[in-house]
Phi, psi and omega in degrees: 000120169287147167255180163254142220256189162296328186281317203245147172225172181334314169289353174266336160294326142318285184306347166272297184318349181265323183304303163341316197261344192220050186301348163276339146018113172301171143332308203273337160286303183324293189343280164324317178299326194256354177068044173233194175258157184293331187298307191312298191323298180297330211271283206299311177318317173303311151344301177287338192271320189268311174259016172212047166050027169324144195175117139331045217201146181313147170232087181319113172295088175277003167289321217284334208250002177070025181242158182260134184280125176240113168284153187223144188264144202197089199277171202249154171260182189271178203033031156250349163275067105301273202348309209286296175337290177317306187302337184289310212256029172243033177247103167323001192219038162236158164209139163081053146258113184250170182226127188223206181042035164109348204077013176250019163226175200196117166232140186228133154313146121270168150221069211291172185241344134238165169298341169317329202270324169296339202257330164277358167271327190273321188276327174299294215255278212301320172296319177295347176256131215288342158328294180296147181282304168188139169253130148236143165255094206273085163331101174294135183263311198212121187269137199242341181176148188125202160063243188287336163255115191286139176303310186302335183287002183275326158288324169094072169302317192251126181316186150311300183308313204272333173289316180309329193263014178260305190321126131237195221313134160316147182268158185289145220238032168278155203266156186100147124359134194233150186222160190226129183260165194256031116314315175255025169285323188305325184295316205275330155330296182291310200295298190332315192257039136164117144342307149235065152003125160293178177269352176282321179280356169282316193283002171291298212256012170220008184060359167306161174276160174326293204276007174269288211284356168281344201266309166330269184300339152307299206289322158324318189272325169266346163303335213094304189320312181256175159205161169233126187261203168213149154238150179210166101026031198311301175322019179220041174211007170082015167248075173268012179249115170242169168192145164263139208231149169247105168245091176294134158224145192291118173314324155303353180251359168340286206274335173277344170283324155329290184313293229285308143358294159335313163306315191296140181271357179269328194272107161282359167172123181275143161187160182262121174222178211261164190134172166305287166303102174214074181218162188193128176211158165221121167252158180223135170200151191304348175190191193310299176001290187301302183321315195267314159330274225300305180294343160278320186259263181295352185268283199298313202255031193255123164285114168151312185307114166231068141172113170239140178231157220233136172218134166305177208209084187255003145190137177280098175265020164207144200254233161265338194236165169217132009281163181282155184291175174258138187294000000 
């Protein structure tokens, strides 16, 4: 269950749950919803942008887009993962680059937009460098929790009735690949480096008319193709322990463990990827304490789990956005 910390109070916690579920959401709508003014709305918003790194921003769905997601594991000779790090995460086609294990590994999202794009960070950059120790790569099959579905809601900041009048319309579910034509990369550009844009200033910054990029941007949203997400601080919300965990589970219990995993209020993202290992998770919880519960009890007692293996997460140097803002 999230508290309330010194810095944040309830309502600031609502107002990240609302953001979640609607991050284009008016003011005035959240406003209504949390039963405050749109000024109270905006006043925590800003708030939030500024001391617990809040940030907003489009996101391209790369199941929903047919491309394939890879993580890569990447051990460091020593005092070369920052460096290595720092470099991933100023690359537009990285996301989630962390430095974990004592500080001599490095993980990372791709999000290549071709294969061209895979093949030239791993084979083109990373086998050449000579820092590394050994790369591995993990292939996402299936995602079980993340993405487009948010962490926070899982504590339930917001009743049922108030997440409901926040939801909108589910994106479409038609089977196949979905595409962004490249007319709207400028649109999808502008949505990447803030989430919520106005429509005067998309339309500013694409020469479109108001009602084309409102049209523009619905239609992005119910294809699927973009979503819009949020990043913060959990640790200025009392979670200051994440680790990533690589867990084999015996294949037939894949998908029940997946599921169930899925279920946990510790786990912010799940996915079936390909390896020795095969589950990949980030977990979050307030301290060591929670961490060895969750890996002893609810994780560790799941039928089917023979093996996890667990790395803190000891500095993000990317999210969604790069650079992570400063606290």
């Amino acid at each position: 269950m999230l508290v309330e910390s010194e810095a944040f109070d309830e309502l600031d916690l609502k107002l990240l749950h609302a953001l979640e579920i609607d991050g284009r959401a008016p003011f005035s709508r959240v406003a209504g919803v949390l039963g405050v003014s749109d000024q109270t709305v905006a006043r925590r918003f800003r708030r939030l942008r500024a001391e617990a790194g809040l940030r907003v921003v489009g996101v391209r769905d790369s199941a929903r887009l047919g491309r394939d997601q890879w993580m890569l594991r990447l051990r460091c000779a020593p005092d070369s993962a920052e460096a290595i790090a720092a470099a991933l995460a100023r690359r537009p086609d990285t996301a989630w680059v962390h430095l974990t294990s004592a500080g001599t590994e490095v993980v990372c999202m791709t999000l290549p937009r071709t294969p061209g794009d895979y093949d030239d960070l791993l084979f083109g950059k990373l086998l050449r460098t000579r820092e590394l120790v050994e790369v591995t790569a993990h292939q996402l099959l299936r995602n079980f929790y993340g993405g487009r579905t948010g962490w926070i809601g899982k504590h339930r900041p917001l009743t049922d009735e108030q997440a409901a009048a926040l939801r909108p319309a589910e994106p479409s579910t038609a089977p196949g690949p979905v595409s962004i034509a490249p007319d709207d990369e400028p649109l999808v550009a502008a949505l990447k480096a803030d989430g919520r844009v106005t429509y005067p200033e998309l339309q500013r910054l694409t020469g479109r008319s108001e009602s084309a990029v409102k049209r523009r941007v619905a239609a992005l949203l119910a294809s699927g193709a973009l979503y819009i997400d949020t990043e913060y601080d959990t640790a200025r919300f009392g979670f200051g322990t994440a680790a990533m965990l690589w867990v084999t589970v015996a294949p037939g219990a894949l998908d029940e463990v997946g599921r169930a995993m899925a279920g946990h209020p510790e786990i912010a993202h799940a996915s079936a990827v390909t390896g020795s290992a095969n589950l990949m998770a980030t977990v979050i919880t307030r301290g060591t304490a929670e961490l060895y519960t969750y890996l002893s009890g609810t994780l560790g007692l799941l039928d089917g789990v023979r093996h996890i293996e667990s790395a803190p997460l000891l500095r993000r140097f990317k999210e969604l956005t790069y650079p992570r803002p400063p606290r």
